[in-house]
DOPA-78191 format. One record per residue (C-alpha): x, z, y; residue in three letters. Coordinates in steps of 0.25 Angstrom, whole numbers, padded with zeros to 4 digits, always signed. Each point is the difference from the previous one (the first is absolute). Example, Ala and Ser with C-alpha at 12.3 -4.5 7.8 and 13.67 -1.06 7.14 Angstrom:
% residues 2
+0049+0031-0018ALA/+0006-0002+0014SER/
//
This chain:
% residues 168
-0128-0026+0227UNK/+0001-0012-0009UNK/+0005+0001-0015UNK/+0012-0005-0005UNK/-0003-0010-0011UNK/+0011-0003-0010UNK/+0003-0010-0008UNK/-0004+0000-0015UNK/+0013-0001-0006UNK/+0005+0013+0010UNK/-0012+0006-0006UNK/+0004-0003-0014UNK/+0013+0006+0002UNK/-0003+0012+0006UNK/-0008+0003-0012UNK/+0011-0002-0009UNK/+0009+0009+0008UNK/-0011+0010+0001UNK/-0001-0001-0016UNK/+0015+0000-0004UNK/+0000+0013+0009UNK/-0011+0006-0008UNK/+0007-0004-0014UNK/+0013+0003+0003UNK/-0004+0015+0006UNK/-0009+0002-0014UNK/+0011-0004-0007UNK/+0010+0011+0006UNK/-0010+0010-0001UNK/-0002-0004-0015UNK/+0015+0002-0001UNK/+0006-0013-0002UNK/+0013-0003+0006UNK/+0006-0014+0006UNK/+0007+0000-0012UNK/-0011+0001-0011UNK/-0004-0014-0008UNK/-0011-0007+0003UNK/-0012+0002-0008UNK/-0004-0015-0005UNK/-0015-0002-0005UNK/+0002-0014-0005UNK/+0005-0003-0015UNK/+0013-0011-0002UNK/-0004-0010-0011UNK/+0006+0005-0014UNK/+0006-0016+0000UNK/+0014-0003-0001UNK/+0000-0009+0011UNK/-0005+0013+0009UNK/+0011+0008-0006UNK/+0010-0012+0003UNK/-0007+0000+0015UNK/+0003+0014+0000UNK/+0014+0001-0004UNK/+0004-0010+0010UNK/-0007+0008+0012UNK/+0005+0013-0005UNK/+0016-0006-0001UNK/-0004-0007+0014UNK/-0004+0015+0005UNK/+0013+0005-0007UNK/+0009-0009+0005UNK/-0005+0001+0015UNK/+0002+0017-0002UNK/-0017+0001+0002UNK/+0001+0012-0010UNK/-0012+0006+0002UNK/-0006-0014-0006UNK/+0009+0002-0011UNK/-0001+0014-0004UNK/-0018-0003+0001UNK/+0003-0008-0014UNK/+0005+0010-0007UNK/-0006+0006-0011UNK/-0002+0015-0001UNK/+0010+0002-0010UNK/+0010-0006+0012UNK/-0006+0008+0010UNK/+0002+0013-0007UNK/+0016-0002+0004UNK/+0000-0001+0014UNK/-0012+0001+0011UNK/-0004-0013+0007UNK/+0006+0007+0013UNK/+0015+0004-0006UNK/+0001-0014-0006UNK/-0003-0009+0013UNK/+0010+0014+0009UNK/+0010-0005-0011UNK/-0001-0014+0001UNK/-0001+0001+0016UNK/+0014+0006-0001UNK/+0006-0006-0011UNK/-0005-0013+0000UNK/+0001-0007-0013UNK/-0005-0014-0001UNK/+0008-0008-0008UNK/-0004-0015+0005UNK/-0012-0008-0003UNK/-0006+0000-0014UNK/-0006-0011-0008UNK/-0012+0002-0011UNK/+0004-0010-0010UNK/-0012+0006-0011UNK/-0008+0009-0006UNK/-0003+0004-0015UNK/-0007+0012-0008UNK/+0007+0009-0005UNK/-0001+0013-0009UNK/-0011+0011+0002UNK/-0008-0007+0013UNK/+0012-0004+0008UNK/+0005-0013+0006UNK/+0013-0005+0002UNK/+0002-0006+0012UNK/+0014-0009+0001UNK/+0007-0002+0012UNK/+0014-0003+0008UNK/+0006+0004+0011UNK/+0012-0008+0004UNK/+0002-0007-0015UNK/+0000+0017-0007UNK/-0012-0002-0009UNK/-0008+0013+0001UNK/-0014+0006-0005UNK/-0011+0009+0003UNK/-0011+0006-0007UNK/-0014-0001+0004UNK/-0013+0005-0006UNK/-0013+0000+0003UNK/-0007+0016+0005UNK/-0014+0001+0006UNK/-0002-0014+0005UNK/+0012-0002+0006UNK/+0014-0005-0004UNK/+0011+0011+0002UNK/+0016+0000-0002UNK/+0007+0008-0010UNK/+0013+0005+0007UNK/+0006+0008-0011UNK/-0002-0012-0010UNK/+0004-0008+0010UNK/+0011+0005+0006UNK/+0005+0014-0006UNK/+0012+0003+0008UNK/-0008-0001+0012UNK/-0009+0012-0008UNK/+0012+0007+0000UNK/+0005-0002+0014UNK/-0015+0004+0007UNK/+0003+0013-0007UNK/+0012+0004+0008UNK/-0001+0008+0012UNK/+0000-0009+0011UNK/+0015+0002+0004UNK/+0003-0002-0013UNK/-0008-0012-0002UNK/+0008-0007+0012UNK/+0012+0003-0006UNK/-0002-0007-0011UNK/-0007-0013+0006UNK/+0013-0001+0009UNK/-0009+0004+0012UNK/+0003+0006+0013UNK/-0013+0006+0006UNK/+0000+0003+0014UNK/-0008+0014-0001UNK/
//
């Protein structure tokens, strides 16, 4: 019986498949979740031109409600307020995206932090950035305290007050 030869690429791919299975079911056996942030190895330059980059990508990611993206640039302090997977459920049913974002600039600040300016349709806003364990991380409750506030309500709560209907 003759063998069935198959192309190189087809080869190529079953492989990938066969090694996406094989992460995917040690990393349910090590206990992550679909909702767990992805671990990055790779450093962001401490340069304010990468922080500028970042900003933009991480209002880009806000805007179009890609919240798991945002929530995977907060720093720990941020994360201490609400899990990755109760912020992207809230944002999933209360959608909260206020329009497009422009980064106009960055500056130092006090104690480590960065200021980064911005508008979104002509309201002039600012975030606060700093610098932890090689990788630039958002500071939501210099940021944006009320929103501190609000991820601590329950979620019924929390929907009330956003003006939000959710469907569950």
């Amino acid at each position: 019986m003759p063998r069935l030869r198959l192309h190189p690429v087809a080869n190529f791919a079953a492989a990938a498949v066969t090694g996406l299975l094989t992460v995917n079911y040690a990393a349910i056996n090590a206990g992550a979740t679909p909702t767990s942030p992805p671990t990055h190895t790779m450093s962001d330059p401490e340069t304010r031109q990468a922080l500028l980059d970042i900003a933009v990508q991480f209002n880009n990611n806000y805007a179009a409600n890609r919240d798991g993206l945002v929530y995977d640039r907060w720093d720990a302090r941020s994360r201490s307020v609400i899990t990755r997977a109760q912020y992207i459920r809230r944002h999933a049913e209360c959608p909260s995206a206020p329009g497009r974002a422009v980064v106009e600039g960055a500056s130092r600040a006090a104690n480590g932090y960065w200021r980064v300016r911005y508008s979104i349709s002509g309201t002039q806003l600012t975030d606060y950035w700093h610098y932890e364990h090689g990788r630039w991380r958002f500071d939501l409750e210099r940021s944006n305290p009320n929103a501190v506030k609000l991820y601590q309500l329950p979620f019924t709560s929390y929907a009330t007050a956003v003006g939000c209907t959710p469907s569950h």
